[in-house]
C-alpha positions as CSV (number, residue, x, y, z in Angstrom):
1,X,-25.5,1.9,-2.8
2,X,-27.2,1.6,0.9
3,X,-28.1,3.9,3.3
4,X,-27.3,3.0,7.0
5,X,-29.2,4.6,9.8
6,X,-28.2,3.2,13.5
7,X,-30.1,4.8,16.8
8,X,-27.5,3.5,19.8
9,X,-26.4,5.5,23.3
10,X,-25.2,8.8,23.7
11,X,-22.2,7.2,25.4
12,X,-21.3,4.6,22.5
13,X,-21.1,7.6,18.9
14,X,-17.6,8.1,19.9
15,X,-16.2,4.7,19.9
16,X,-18.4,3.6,16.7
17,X,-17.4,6.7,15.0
18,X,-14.0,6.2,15.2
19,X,-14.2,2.7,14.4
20,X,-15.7,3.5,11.3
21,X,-13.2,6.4,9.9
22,X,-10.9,4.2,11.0
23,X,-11.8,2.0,8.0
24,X,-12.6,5.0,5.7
25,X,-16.4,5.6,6.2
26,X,-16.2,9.2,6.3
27,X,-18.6,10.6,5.1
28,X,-21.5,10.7,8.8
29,X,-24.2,12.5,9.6
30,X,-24.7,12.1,13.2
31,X,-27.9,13.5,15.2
32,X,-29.6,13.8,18.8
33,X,-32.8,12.0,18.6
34,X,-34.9,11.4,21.5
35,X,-35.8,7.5,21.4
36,X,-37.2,4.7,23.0
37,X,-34.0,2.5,23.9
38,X,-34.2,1.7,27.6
39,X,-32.1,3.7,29.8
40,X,-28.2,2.7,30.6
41,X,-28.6,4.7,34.2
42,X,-30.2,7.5,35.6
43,X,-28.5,9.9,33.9
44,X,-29.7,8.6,30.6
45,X,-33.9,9.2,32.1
46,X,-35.7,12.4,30.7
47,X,-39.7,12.9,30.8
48,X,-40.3,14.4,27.4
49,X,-43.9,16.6,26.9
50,X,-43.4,16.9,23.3
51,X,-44.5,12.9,23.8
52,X,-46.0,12.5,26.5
53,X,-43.7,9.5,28.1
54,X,-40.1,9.1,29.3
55,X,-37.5,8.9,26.2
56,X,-34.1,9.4,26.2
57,X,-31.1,10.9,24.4
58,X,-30.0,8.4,22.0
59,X,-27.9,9.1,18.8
60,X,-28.7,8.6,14.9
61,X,-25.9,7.9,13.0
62,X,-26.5,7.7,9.0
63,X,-24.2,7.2,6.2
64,X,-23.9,5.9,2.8
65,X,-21.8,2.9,1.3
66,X,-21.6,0.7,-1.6
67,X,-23.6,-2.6,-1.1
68,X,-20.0,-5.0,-1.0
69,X,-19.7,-2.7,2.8
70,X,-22.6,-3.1,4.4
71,X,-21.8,-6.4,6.3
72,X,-18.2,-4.6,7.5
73,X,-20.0,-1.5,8.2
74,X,-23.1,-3.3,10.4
75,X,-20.4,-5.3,12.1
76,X,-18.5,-2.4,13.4
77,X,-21.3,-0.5,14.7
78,X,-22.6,-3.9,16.3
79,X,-19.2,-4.3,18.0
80,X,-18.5,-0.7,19.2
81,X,-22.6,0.9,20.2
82,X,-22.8,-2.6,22.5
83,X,-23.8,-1.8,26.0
84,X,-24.8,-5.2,27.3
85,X,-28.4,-4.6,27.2
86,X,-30.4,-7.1,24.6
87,X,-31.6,-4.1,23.3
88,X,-28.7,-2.0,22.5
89,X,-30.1,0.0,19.7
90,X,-31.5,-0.7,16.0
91,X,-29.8,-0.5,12.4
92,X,-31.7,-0.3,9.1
93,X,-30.0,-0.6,5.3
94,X,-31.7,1.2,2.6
95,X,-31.5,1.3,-0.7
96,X,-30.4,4.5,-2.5
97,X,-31.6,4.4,-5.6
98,X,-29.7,7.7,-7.0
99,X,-27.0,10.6,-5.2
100,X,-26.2,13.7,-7.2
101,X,-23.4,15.6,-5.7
102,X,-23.6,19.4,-4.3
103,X,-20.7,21.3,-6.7
């Protein structure tokens, strides 16, 4: 099993999330995060004092698969969190070495 964590734009979760129950991932965890990606617009520009430096709003989406999905899964959030920019956002794979489940 993997664990996939993606930091994109606010305004791209929507699209990527639907793209990706579309196809049965379900199971997303999906957190505001400030981050480092470079702004889309204004809008997007905060100051933070926690840091120091501007950062914005970005999103991290994580979820878990079996190994034989990560290409489909990495493909769909490449497709739907683009925004143009070269540097759109980041996605990392993990391996999970164990999961128990909550009963």
């Amino acid at each position: 099993m993997k664990q996939i964590k993606a930091f994109i734009h606010r305004n791209r979760i929507a699209d990527v999330v639907g793209a990706l129950r579309g196809k049965g991932f379900n199971h997303l965890s999906i957190v505001d995060v400030k981050g480092m990606l470079e702004a889309l617009d204004e809008k997007e520009r905060d100051y933070s004092i926690e840091l120091g430096i501007e950062a914005i709003i970005e999103v991290k989406l994580e979820l878990i698969c079996e190994d034989h999905c990560i290409e489909e899964v990495v493909a769909i959030i490449r497709e739907k969190a683009r925004t143009g920019q070269s540097n759109a956002g980041w996605i990392y794979v993990f391996d999970v070495k164990q999961a128990f489940p909550i009963e």
